[in-house]
Backbone as a ProteinNet text record, in pm:
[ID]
protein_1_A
[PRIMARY]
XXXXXXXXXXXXXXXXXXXXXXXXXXXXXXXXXXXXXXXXXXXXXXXXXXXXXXXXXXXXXXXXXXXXXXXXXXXXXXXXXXXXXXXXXXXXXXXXXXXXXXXXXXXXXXXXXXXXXXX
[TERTIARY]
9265.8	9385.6	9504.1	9552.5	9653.2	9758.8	9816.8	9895.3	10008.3	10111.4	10216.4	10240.1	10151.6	10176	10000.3	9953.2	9819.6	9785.9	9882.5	9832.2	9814.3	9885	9850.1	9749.4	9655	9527.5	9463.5	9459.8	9355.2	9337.2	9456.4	9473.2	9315.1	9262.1	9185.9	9086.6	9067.2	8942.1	8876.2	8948	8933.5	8881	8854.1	8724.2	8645.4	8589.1	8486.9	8375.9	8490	8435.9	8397.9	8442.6	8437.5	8379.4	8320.1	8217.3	8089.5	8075.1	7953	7844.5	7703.7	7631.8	7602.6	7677.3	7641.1	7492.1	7432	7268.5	7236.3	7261.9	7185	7247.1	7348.4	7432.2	7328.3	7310.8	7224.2	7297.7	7455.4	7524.3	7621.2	7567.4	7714.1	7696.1	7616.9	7615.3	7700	7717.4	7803.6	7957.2	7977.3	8077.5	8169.3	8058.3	8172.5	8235.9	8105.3	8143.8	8281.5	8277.6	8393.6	8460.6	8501.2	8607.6	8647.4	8585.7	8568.4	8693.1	8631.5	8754.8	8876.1	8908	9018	9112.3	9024.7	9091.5	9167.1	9151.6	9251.6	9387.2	9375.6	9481.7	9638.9	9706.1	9884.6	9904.1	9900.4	9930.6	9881.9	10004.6	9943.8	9904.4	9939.2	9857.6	9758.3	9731.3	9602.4	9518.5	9533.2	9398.7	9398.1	9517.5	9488	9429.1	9434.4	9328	9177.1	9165.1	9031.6	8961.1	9051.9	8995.2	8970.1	9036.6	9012.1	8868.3	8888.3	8738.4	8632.9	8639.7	8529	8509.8	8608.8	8518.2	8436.9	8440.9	8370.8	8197.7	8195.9	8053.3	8003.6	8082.1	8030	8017.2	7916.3	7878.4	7762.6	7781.1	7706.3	7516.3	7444.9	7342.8	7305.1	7376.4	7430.1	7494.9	7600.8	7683.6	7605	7453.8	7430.8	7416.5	7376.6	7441.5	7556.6	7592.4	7769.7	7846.4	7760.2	7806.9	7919.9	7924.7	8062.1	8197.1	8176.1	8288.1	8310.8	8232.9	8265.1	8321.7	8302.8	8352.7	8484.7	8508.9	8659.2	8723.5	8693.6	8792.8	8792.5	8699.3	8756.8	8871.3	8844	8990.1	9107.8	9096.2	9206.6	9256.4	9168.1	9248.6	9396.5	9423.4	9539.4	9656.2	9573.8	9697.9	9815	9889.7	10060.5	10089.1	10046.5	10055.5	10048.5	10097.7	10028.7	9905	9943	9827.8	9707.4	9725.5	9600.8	9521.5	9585.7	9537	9433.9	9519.7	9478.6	9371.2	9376.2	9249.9	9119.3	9146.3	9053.2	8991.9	9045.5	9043.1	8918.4	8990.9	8920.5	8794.7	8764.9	8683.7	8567.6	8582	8519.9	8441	8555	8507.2	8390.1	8403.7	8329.3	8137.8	8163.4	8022.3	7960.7	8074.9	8028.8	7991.9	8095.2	8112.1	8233.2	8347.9	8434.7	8415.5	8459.2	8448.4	8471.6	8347.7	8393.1	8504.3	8548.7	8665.4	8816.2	8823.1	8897	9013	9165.9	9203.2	9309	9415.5	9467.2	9615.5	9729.1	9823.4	9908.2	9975.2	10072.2	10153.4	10215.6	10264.4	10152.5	10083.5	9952.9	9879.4	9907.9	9831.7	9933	10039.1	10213.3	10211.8	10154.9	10158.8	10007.7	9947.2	9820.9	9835.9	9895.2	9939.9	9988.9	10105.7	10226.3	10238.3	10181	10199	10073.7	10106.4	9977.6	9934.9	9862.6	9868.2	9788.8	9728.9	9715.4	9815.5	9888.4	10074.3	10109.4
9982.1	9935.9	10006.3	10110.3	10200.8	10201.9	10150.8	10141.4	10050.4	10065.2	10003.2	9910.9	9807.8	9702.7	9666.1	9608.7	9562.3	9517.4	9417	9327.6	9425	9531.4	9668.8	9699.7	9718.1	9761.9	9671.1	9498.3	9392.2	9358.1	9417.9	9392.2	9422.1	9618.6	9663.2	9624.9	9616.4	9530.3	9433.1	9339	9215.1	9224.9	9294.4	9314.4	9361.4	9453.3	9466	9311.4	9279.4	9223	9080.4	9030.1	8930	8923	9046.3	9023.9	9042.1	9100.9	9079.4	8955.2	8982.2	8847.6	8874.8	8744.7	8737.5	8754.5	8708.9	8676.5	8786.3	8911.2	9003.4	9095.4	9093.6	9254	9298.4	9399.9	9418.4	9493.9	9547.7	9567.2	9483.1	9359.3	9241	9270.4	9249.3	9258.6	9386.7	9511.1	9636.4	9583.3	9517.5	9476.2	9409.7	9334.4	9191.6	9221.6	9313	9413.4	9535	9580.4	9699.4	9600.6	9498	9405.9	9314.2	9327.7	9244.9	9335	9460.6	9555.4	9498.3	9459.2	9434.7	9325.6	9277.6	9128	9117.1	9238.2	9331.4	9363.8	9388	9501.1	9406.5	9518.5	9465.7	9397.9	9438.1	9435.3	9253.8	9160.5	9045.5	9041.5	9101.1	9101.6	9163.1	9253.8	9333.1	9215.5	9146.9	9046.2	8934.9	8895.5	8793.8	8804.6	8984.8	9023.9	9011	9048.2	9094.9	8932.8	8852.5	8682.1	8640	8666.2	8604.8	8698.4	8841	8889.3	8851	8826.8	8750.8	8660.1	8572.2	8422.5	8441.7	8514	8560.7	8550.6	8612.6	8663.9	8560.6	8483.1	8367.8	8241.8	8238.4	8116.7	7982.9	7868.6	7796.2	7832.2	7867.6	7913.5	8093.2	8171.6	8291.2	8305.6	8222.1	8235.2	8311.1	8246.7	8287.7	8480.7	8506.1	8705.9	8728.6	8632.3	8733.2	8627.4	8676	8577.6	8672.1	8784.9	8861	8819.8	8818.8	8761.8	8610.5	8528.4	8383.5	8406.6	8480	8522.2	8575.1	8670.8	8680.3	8570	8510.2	8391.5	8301.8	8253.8	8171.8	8203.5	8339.9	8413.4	8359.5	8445.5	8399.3	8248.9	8179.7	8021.4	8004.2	8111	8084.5	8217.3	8270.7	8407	8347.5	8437.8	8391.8	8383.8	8422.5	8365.7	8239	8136.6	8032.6	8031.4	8128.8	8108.5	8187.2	8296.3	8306	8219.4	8174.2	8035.3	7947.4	7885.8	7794.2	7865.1	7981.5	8049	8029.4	8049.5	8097.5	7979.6	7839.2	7694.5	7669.4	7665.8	7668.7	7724.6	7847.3	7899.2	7859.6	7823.6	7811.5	7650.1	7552.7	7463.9	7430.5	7554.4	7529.4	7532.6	7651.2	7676.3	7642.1	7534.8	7428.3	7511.2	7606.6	7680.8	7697.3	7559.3	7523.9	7471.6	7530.4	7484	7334	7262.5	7059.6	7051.5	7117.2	7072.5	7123.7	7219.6	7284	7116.8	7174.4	7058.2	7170.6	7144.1	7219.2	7132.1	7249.6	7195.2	7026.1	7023.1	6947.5	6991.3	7096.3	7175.7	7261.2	7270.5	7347.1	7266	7116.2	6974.5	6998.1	6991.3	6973.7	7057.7	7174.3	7370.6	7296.8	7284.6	7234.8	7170.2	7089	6929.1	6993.5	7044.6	7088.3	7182.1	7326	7454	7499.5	7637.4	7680.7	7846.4	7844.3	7956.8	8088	8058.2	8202.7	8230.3	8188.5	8255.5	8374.4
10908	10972.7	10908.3	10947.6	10942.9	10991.9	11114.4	11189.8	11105.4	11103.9	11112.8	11063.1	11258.2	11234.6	11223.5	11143.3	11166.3	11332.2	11386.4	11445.3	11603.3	11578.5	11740.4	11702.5	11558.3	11552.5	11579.4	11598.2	11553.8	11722.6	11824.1	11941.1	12005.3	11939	12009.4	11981.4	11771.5	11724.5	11797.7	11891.8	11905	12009.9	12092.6	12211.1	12163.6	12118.4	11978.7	11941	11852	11748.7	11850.6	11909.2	11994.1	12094.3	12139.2	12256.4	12216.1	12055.6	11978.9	12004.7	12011	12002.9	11855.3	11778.9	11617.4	11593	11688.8	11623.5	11692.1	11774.8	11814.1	11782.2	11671.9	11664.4	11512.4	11514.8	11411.7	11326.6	11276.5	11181.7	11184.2	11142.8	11125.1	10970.6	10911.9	10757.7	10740.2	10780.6	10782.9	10816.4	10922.1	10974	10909.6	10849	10726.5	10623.6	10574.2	10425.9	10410.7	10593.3	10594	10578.9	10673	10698.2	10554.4	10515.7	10339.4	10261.1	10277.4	10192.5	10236.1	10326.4	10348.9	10300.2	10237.1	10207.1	10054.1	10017.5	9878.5	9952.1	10035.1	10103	10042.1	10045.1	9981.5	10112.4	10206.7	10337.7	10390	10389.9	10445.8	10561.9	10668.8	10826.2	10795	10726.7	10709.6	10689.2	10547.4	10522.8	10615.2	10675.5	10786.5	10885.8	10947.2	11050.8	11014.8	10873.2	10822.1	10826.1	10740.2	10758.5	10931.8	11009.1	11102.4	11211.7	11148.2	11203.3	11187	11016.1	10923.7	10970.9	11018.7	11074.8	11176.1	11246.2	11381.4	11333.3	11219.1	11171.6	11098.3	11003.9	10885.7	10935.5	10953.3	10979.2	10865.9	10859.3	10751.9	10773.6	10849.9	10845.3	10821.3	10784.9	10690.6	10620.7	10544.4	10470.5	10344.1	10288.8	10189.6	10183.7	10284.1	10304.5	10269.3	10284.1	10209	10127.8	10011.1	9866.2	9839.9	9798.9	9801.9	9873.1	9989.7	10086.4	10071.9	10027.8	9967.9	9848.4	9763.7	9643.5	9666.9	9788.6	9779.4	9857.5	9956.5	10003.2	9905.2	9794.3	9687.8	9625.8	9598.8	9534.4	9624.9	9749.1	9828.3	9843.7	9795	9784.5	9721.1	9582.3	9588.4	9614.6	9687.1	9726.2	9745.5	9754.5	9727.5	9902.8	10028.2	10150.6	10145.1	10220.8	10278.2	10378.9	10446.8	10594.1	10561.1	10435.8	10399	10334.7	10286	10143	10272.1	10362.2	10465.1	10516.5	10619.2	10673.2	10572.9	10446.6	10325.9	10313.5	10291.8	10263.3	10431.1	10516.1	10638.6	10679.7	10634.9	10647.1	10557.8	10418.6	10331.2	10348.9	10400.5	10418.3	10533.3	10652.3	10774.3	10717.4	10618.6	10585.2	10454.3	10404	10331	10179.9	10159.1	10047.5	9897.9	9989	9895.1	9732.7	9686.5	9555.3	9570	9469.6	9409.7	9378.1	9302.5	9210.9	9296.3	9420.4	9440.2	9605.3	9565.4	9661.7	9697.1	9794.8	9845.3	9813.9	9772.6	9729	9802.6	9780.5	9845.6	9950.1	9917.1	9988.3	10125	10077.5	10166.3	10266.6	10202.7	10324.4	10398.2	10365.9	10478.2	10552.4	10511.9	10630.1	10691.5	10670.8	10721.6	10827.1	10786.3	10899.8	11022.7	10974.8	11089.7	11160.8	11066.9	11103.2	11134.9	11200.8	11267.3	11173.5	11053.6	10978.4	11087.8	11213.4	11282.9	11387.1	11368.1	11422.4	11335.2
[MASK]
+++++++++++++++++++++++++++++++++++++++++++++++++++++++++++++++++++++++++++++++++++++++++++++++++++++++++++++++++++++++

């Protein structure tokens, strides 16, 4: 994702990645991992595209394939975004990979509540 603006590249990604059958694409494990790099990137639309591709693919009956990529959305729990933090929190929780001990700020229940972090 080079462009600019991420979100003119995530426009085209997103027929791609979304008309995929998860259980019959046979480089999703390739897919998650490119898309994984991304979730370093300086660039906050960059990792918000990359999180929201990733969900496409992670699901709680595969999650254990991509211990790496659980390993970085833990990280991302406290990135300095909000809506990454939330995506990361969200995601983690769907496939039942959240850390015990981990809670989400005060501030982060309130963006939670009210706001919509894929705006």
């Amino acid at each position: 994702m080079t462009a600019k603006n991420p979100d003119d590249v995530s426009i085209h990604l997103y027929e791609l990645v979304f008309n995929l059958e998860v259980e019959e694409a046979p480089y999703v494990q390739k897919i998650v991992e490119t898309l994984g790099t991304y979730l370093e990137a300086r660039n906050t639309q960059v990792r918000r595209v990359a999180l929201l591709f990733i969900d496409r693919f992670l699901e709680p009956d595969n999650a254990n394939q991509f211990k790496h990529i659980l390993e970085h959305l833990v990280g991302l729990l406290t990135d300095r975004n909000w809506k990454i933090r939330l995506i990361s929190y969200d995601m983690l929780k769907e496939v039942r990979a959240l850390p015990d001990d981990f809670r989400l700020s005060f501030w982060d229940r309130l963006r939670k509540r009210f706001l919509n972090p894929f705006k």
